[in-house]
N, C-alpha and C positions, 0 to 999 in steps of 0.2 A: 884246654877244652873247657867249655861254656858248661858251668851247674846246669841240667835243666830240672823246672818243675811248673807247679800250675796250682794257682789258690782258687778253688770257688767259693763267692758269696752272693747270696744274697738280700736285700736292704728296699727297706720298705719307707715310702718319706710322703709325711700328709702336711698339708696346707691348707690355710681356708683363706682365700680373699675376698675381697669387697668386692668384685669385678664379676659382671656376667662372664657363665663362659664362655661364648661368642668374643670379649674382649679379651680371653683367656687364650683363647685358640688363635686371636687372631697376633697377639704377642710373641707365641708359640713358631706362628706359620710364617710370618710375615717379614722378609729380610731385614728391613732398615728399624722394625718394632725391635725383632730379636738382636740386634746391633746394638740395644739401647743397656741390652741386661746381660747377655752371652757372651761375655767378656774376660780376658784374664786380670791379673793388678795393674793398676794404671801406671806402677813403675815400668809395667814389663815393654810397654808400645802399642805400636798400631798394630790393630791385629789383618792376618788376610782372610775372607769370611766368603762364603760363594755357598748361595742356597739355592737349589731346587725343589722345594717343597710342591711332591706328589708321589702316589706312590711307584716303588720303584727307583725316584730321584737322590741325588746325595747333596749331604752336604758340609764342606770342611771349614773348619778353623784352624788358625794357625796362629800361636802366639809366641813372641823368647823374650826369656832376659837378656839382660844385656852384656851379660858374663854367657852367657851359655847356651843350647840347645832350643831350638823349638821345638814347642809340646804342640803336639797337631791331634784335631779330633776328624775322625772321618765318617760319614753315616750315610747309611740307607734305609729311607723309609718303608717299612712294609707294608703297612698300613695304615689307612688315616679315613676315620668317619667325622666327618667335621664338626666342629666345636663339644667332639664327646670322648675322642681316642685317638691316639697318635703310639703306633709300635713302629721303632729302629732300632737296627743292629748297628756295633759302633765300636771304631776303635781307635784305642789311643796310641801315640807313637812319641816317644822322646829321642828328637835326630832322626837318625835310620834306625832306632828299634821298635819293634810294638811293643806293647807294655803289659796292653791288656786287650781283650775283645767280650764285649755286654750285648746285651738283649733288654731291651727298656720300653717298658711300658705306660703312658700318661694316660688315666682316666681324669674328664671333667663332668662333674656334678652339679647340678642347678642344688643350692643351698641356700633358701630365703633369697634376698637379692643378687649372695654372691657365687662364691663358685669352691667345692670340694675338688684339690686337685689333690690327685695319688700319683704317686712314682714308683714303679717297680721296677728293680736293676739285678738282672741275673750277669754275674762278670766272672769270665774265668782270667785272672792275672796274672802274668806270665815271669817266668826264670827270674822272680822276690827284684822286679823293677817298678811294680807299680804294690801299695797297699789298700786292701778295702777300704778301712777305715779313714784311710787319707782321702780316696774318692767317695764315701759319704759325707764325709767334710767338705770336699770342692761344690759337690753338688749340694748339699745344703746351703751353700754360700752363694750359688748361682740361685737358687731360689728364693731366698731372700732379695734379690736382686730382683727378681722378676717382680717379687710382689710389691719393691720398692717403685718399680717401674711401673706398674700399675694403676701405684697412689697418685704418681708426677702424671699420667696421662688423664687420670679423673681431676687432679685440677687444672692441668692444661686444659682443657674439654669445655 
C-alpha cells in the first residue's frame, strides 16, 4: 500500500524587467514567445507544448530525460485581464503520477519603463513525490529564463 500524504506551500517570487508589461504579457500568452523560455534542460529534448491561451483554455508541456519519465505540466486558465493578471490552476505529473496540484497567480505592474512581475503559487504536493522547495527553484529558473528572454527580444527588436 501507497503512504499517503499532502504538503501545502505557499511562495511568493518578485521580478523586475526592462520590458513593458504588454511585452510581459505578451511572452506570458503567446505560444511560439512562451516556447522561447518555458522549457525544461536542453539535455532533456524537444519538448511537446499546446497552448490555448483564454480563459477556460489549457495548456500542457511535456518534457523527459532520456533515462526516464516525462514530467508533464497541465493548466487551466481561470483568468486573464490582459497585460495585468494571469490566474491558473495546474498540475504536475511524473509518468502516470500527479505530483502536485497549484493555484497561481501573475500580477504585472507598470514600473518606470518596465514591468513588476509577482508570482503567487498555492501548491498542495502530493504522497513526498514532488518538494516545494525544489518547485521554487524550477520556477525561479523558468523566470530567469523569461527575463533572459526578454533581453534577446529588446535586442532583436
Amino acid at each position: 500500500m501507497t503512504k499517503r500524504s499532502v504538503t501545502h506551500d505557499t511562495f511568493v517570487i518578485e521580478r523586475s524587467y526592462s520590458a513593458s508589461p504588454a511585452r510581459v504579457f505578451f511572452a506570458l500568452s503567446d505560444k511560439q514567445a512562451k516556447e522561447k523560455w518555458f522549457v525544461g534542460p536542453p539535455e532533456w529534448g524537444t519538448n511537446y507544448h499546446e497552448m490555448d491561451f483564454r480563459v477556460g483554455g489549457r495548456e500542457t508541456n511535456s518534457v523527459a530525460p532520456a533515462d526516464g519519465p516525462s514530467h508533464r505540466f497541465d493548466a487551466i486558465y481561470q483568468d486573464i485581464i490582459e497585460n495585468e493578471r494571469i490566474v491558473y490552476s495546474y498540475d504536475m505529473h511524473i509518468g502516470d503520477k500527479r505530483i502536485s496540484v497549484s493555484l497561481a497567480t501573475i500580477e504585472l505592474t507598470p514600473e518606470g519603463t518596465g514591468t513588476r512581475f509577482k508570482l503567487t503559487e498555492q501548491g498542495a504536493y502530493l504522497d513526498d513525490f514532488d518538494d516545494p522547495s525544489l518547485r521554487r527553484k524550477g520556477t525561479e529558473d523558468l523566470l530567469d529564463a523569461l527575463g533572459a528572454s526578454l533581453t534577446e527580444a529588446s535586442v532583436n527588436a
